[in-house]
Structure formats: C-alpha cells, structure tokens
C-alpha positions, 0 to 999 in steps of 0.5 A: 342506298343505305346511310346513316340516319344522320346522314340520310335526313340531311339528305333528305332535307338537301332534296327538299330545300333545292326541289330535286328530283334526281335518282338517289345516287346523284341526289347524294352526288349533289349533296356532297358537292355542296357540303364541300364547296360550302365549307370553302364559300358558304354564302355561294349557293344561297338561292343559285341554283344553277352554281350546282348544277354548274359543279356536278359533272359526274356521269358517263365519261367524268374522268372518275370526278363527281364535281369540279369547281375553280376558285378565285381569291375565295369567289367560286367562278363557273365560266370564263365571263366570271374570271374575267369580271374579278380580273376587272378588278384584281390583277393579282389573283389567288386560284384553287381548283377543287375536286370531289368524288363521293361514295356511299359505300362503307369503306374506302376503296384504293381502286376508286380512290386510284381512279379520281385521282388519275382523273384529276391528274389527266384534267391538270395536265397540258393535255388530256388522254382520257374521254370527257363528257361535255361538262368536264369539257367545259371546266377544261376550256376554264382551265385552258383560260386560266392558263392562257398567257394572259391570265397568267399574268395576273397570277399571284403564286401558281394554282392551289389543287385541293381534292375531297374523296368521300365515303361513308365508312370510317377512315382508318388511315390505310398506309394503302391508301395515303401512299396513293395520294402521295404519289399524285401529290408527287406526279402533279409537281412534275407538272411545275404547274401547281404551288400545293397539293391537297388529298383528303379523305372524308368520312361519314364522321367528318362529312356530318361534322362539315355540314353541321358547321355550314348549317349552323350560324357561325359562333367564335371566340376571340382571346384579347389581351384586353378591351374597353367597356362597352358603350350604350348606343342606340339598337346596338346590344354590344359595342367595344373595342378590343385588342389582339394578338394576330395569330389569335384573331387569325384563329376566327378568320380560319377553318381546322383545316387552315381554310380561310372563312371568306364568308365572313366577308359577304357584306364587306365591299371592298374585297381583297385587292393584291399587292398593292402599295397599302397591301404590300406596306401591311406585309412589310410591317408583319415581316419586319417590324410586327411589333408596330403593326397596331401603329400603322393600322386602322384595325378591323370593324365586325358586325355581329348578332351578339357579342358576349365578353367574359375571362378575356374572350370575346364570344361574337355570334354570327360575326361580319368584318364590314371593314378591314378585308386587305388587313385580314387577308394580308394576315392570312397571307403572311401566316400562309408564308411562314411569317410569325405574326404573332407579335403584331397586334390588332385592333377590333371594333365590334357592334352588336346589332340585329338592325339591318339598317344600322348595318348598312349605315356601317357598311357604307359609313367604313368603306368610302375609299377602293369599291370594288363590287358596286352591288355590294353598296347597291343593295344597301340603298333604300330602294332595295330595302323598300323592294325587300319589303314589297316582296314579303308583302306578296303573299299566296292564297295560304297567306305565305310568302311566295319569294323573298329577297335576300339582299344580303347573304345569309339573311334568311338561312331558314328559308329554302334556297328555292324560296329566295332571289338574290341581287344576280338573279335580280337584276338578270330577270328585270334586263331580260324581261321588262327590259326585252334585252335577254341577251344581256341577261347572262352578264355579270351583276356588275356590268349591270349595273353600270351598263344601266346605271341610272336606268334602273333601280330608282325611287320613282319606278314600281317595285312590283315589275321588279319582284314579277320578273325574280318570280318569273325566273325563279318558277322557270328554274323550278319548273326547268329542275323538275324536268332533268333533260329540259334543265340540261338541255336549255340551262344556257337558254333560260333568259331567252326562253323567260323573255319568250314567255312573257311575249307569248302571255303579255306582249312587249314591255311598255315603259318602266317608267309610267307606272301605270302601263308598266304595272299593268303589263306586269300583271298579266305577266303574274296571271300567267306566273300564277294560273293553274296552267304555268307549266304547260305555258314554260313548256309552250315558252321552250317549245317556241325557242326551239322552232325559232332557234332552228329557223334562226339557224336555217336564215342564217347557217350553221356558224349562228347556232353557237352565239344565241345567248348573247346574240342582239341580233337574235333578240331582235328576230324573236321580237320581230317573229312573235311580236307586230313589226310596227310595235314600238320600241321604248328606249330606255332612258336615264332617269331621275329627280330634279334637285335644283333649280336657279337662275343664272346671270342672264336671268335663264333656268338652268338645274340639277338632276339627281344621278348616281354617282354625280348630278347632272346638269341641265339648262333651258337653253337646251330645254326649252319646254319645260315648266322650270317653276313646277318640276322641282322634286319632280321624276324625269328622264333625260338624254345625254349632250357628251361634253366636247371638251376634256375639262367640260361636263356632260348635260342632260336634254330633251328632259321630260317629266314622268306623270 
C-alpha cells in the first residue's frame, strides 16, 4: 500500500498513538473512520478505544461498509444502553446515521462507490437481503431500537444519513460517478424513513485537510459589531464582552460543510434539551421578531486560551461555551430551517484563561439550573482535581508519567490516546474491580454516579486504589489490542475478565474506606500491573473466564450464556469458585463528613453529615453509640432510616466513625 508522504506519516502516527498492530489495509480502515468521525465529535475518541473498535466493521460480509456509527444530538452511541441513557434525559432527539468506505487507491472507482452505496441502502431499508457480518449485525439491532415505536416518539425530525467515500486520488467531479450517489439519494427517499441525504467524496487533499483541522487546537474569528474594553482580573488574560450578529457567530459554531462544532461543548454541562418552552420561546423570537432577540437573551459565555481583538474580530484560540448550549443550538437549528437570523444579535462573554481552576469556577458558577450530564459538574470537584494530580505523581522507573487522567476533554492533546483514562473509564474499572460488582461496569457513567452517589469519589478515601483500578484497565486494553482474536473475541467480557485478575493476584477487595487495608490491597494489585510477567497474568485472568463461563453455562443451560456481562448472579459464581466460601463481604455503604452537631430541646445530640446533594440528618436517639462531643469533621458511614411519610425526610443510623 503506497500513499502519499503526508498521509503516510499520520498513518503512522495514528498506529502508534492507539498501539495497533493491524495489517496495513485495516490500519488505513481504522484510520479514516477516525479522521471522519472526529471531524463530527472530536473529543469521543479521547482515550476510548473501544469506540473504535465499535465503528470498524469492515471484513467479510460488510455490505461494502468499512465503518458505521449512529449519532445522537451530536454524542456518537455504539449500543442500545447509550440511547436509552441520552433518552433519560431528552425526549426530543436529533439522529445521524454515518457511513464510510475507504480506498487506497488513486482514483474513484464507480464500481466500489456502486457497491458502498448499495450496502448502505439495504442497512436503511426495513429489512435487509444482503449477508451481514456479526458487527454490521449489531449496528442493524441499533437501528432496528431506534426505529422502534418507542423511540420514534422521541424523534425530533426523521433520521439525517451522511455517507463519506474516501480515496486517495484526486476527485474530478465525475459526472459518472455523482449520478450514482443522486440516484441513492433518491431511492432512500422512497424509503419515507429519512429528512436528508448526504453523499461525499473525499480525497487525499481533503482527507489531509480534515485531519489536520481535528489535530490542530481549534482557532476562530468572531466579526463584532462592537465590544467593551477589556477588564483586568485575576489569572485572567483577556475579559470583555462582545456583540454580534447571529449568522456571524453562527460561522464559529460550524464546520465548511455546515456541521455543527459540538466539541466546542465538551466542558458545558447542560447539553441541548429540545423543544422545551425556553427552547421553543428562543425559536419563536428568531422567527418573528429577531430584531429583539438580544432583549430576551442572556447571551453566550466562552472560555478560551487566548483571546486577541484587533479591526473588529475577535481571534479566540481554543475556544469552549461553558454556557448558553440551548441559545447555540436553537441558532444552529432555526439557521438549518431557513430561518434569516441575521438580524438578531447576541451577546458574548469571553475569558481568557489557562487556569483550570478558574474554569471550573465558571462552569459551575453559569449553570446552576437544568443539569443534565451530572459528570460533567463531577469532574470539577476537587476530588478529582486531587486525583488528577496523584495520577501525574505516579511515575515509572524513566521517571514518566505511566496514565493520566483527562478529566476534561481535549486537556491533554499531546498525550496518546493510550496514555490516558477518562471519567467513563474511571468510574467503569473502580465499580468493577474495588467494588467487585463487574457487572456494573458496563453501565453508563451517569447511572454510576447515582446508583453509588455518596459511596464513591469522596474526600476521605485513598485516591490511589482509584488510579490502580484506571491503570489495570487500561494495561488490559493494551494488552487485549496486541492480541486481535483475544480483543474480538472478549471485548464484551473485559470487566469480567479485569475483576478476575485481581482475585487471582490479590484476593477479594476490603473496605474502600480504611484506608489502610484498601491501600494495601491496592498494592498488590499494582505489583501484578507492573511485574515483568502481567501478560501472562491478563492471559491467565481470560483463561479462567473461559473455564468458568463454560461451567456456568454447563450448571445453568444454554439460555445463561448470553447475559453474563450483566449477569449478579454470575459475579457471584466467579466470587464463590476462585474465592474462600466464608470470605466477608464489605457492604458498601454511603459515606461522609460530620458537619454539625447540636442539642435540641430535650437536651439529645442530634447532627449534619455532608452528602451530595443535601446533608443528611442524624440523631442520638437512633445513635446511641456514639461520642457526639469527638466526631465533629469526622469521616463516617451510615445506613439509611427512609422516611415514612411524604413530607419527612430520610435519616442516617447505625453511624460509624471511619479510623
């Protein structure tokens, strides 16, 4: 396979960067998938590899696809959990379904164009004539989801389809070859399934061109119709506050190709939420009455490195909006609808800062009303600040950082994707591993967090069984990459597979709470990370998944094999099988800090524990152990009393300090 220089050496850098070691013809597969997909979501792929690997189906019986993936109000899903935890949330959705076929060649063939096409006509039709191999078979049970009655209700206009053909010749515009993409443009409308169809041809001009632009920290520049001087504040390079017309702010919000930047989004925590009455009051103004858009709107704030103004443009390098999501996207969406906004103007806040504590400040201090992605206000707490930093102080033997944490997305773009975790990969290893509940672990982050709201993640627990169980996952990853027929094969099984490596190389998890058993359980986990031998420990740790999936299987039938991943009842069977049957069992209870303490009335202690997102009471009544005069600012854990009428409140008993 020969391509140009250019080419080639991102090519090379892409194999490096996700440690792959794929023949040259699905390395380059891969490598487009990625340079298209990115441009739609830049920050997805950061340190998730599995997303990858999600998107490549090309092989035998691929339909002519090299890469699918669905997109939904701008997040990339890969399987039916994701859908339904953005529907939690929104029941108004935008969908995208994305195609890609790549060649190496030096020309655009009619033929293979013919062929992708075709495949992607008989995957978006009601049903399907062509054979399928077990990945494509998985994108079409996502379809077949997103299509049920159900979900269909949530839809907001029917499903976009955008299809990339990529070559590495140079494209001519072939009258040839653009008549066959009208003519599948016009046998998917038949299908009265789809609002738009897009066919493009990339070449190895603009494949370059796409890549650099996701390799390159974004910079834009915003035409004002006017702005107020700057303000000296503290760590802050640049504040003022700019005006706008809102076709020209519009321009930094979109790619050439009219693709909405919803990577500019990462660090916002309110995503867009539909049509609802703000929303659809934001629309009404920009059709009817544009011209007084600015007096009903708060405007936008954005966060960026630098700011520079000069001949009335702004130039904002890196830029964020850290708040105003549902003013950008009804923009965005009355400009998709033909509506001339270009009489409404709009007001922009802009900071320049590098201080990522200033920036968290801001995140937080804009969007107090309307959460919808809780991580999004987790990762800004100093816990995970402190545990960013533990993770940079654990260093190998060179004196390099072996993982960072990459709390928000796109902070460390230099780094390879296989030197980073993110909060997903997290919170996914601690549940499955410290916590001994794999089954969990494929659960999204969100559902995390509230299912072990105040369990986990709080000031008074060692951070490094945190960064042990993101290090374990991530050598397993590694590991599971270098061997293609192992990824494949127990990709679905991983947190299984993670939990039983550390009972084989250090027993059942103690208590995350006492620090000192936990830390040093922790340790011997390490050890095994790290020692000279931790492949042959992963391969050790599959094997046993495999002789104990199939004596689960052989105790239980056939109808058990298919709902392991998720499967209590199979934790529990590992457990018992590789651990002593009188073992003890830590419960995992909620914890936190005594805040308060008083008397009341009748002269009894009664208090406060910090919990998130309310304290919670507690009294000696209910308590009689305790030492109410020595526990103030005092770590503990509690169980919960549930109230037992509608107008009370829960309490916490059975109290007990943490040494």
């Amino acid at each position: 396979m020969k391509l140009q220089p250019i080419i080639q050496a991102k090519l090379d850098k892409f194999k490096t960067s996700y440690q792959l070691a794929d023949s040259d013809d699905i390395l380059f597969e891969k490598f487009v998938n990625l340079t298209i997909l990115k441009m739609h979501n830049q920050a997805a792929f950061s340190a998730n590899a599995d997303l990858l690997d999600d998107v490549c189906i090309g092989g035998a019986n691929d339909t002519g696809i090299d890469g699918v993936c669905v997109k939904i109000d701008g997040r990339f899903v890969s399987s039916i959990d994701d859908i339904k935890s953005i529907l939690e949330y929104n029941k108004n959705v935008e969908i995208e379904f994305i195609f890609i076929q790549s060649k190496h060649k030096e020309k655009f063939e009619q033929t293979a164009i013919l062929k992708f096409l075709n495949g992607v006509k008989d995957f978006l039709d009601e049903k399907q004539y062509a054979p399928s191999n077990e990945d494509v078979k998985r994108w079409l049970d996502i379809k077949k989801f997103l299509f049920s009655d159900d979900v269909i209700a949530c839809w907001k206009s029917q499903p976009t389809v955008r299809t990339y053909y990529v070559s590495m010749g140079t494209w001519c515009d072939d009258a040839n070859i653009t008549s066959v993409g009208e003519r599948f443009k016009q046998d998917i409308a038949l299908f009265n399934s789809y609002e738009k169809v897009y066919v493009y041809y990339i070449d190895a001009s603009s494949l370059k061109n796409i890549s650099d632009e996701n390799d390159n920290s974004l910079s834009v520049n915003l035409k004002c119709i006017g702005s107020l001087p700057p303000a000296e504040i503290k760590d802050v390079s640049n504040f003022l506050i700019a005006v706008a017309t809102a076709d020209e702010f519009m321009k930094i919000l979109t790619t050439k190709d009219g693709l909405f930047r919803s990577n500019l989004f990462d660090d916002n925590v309110r995503d867009y939420q539909g049509d609802t009455y703000v929303n659809l009051d934001i629309s009404e103004t920009l059709k009817n009455e544009p011209q007084n858009f600015s007096l009903y709107n708060n405007g936008v704030t954005i966060v960026c490195k630098t700011a520079t103004s000069a001949n009335g443009r702004i130039l904002l390098e890196s830029p964020q909006v850290v708040n105003g999501c549902q003013t950008c996207n009804s923009l965005y969406v009355a400009m998709k609808n033909g509506v001339d906004i270009s009489e409404a103007v709009i007001f922009v806040k802009i900071i320049a800062t590098q201080v990522d504590s200033l920036t968290n400040g801001i995140v937080k201090g804009t969007n107090r009303q309307n959460i919808v992605y809780d991580e999004a206000f987790e990762i800004t707490k100093p816990f995970h600040k402190n545990l960013e930093d533990f993770f940079e102080s654990m260093k190998d033997s060179s004196g390099s950082v072996t993982l960072f944490y990459e709390r928000r997305s796109k902070q460390h773009p230099n780094i390879p994707p296989y030197k980073k975790t993110v909060f997903k990969q997290l919170i996914q290893g601690f549940v499955s591993t410290f916590l001994s509940e794999p089954h969990n672990g494929h659960i999204h982050e969100n559902k995390l967090l509230k299912l072990y709201e105040n369990r986990i993640f709080v000031d008074s627990q060692s951070l490094l069984p945190y960064y042990v169980s993101a290090l374990s996952l991530n050598r397993l990853e590694a590991y599971m990459r270098r061997n293609n027929s192992t990824q494949r094969e127990f990709k679905n099984f991983k947190m299984q597979i993670l939990f039983i490596f550390y009972l084989q190389n250090a027993g059942k998890a103690k208590d995350i709470n006492r620090e000192k058993d936990i830390d040093k359980y922790a340790n011997d986990a390490l050890n095994a990370i790290n020692s000279a031998d931790s492949d042959k420990k992963f391969k050790a740790a599959i094997d046993k998944f495999v002789e104990l999936r199939e004596s689960w299987i052989k105790e239980k039938g056939t109808a058990y094999k298919f709902a392991i991943k998720d499967s209590r009842e199979f934790t529990d069977f590992v457990i018992e099988k590789l651990t002593k049957s009188n073992s003890e069992t830590v419960a995992l209870l909620p914890v936190g800090q005594v805040v308060k303490i008083s008397i009341d009335r009748y002269g009894q202690y009664y208090g406060f524990i910090s919990r998130n997102p309310n304290d919670i009471f507690f009294h000696s009544e209910k308590n009689h152990h305790l030492d109410f005069e020595e526990i103030v600012g005092k770590a503990v854990n509690y169980e919960i009393l549930p109230a037992k009428e509608s107008w009370q409140k829960e309490q916490a008993i059975k109290v007990n300090v943490l040494e």
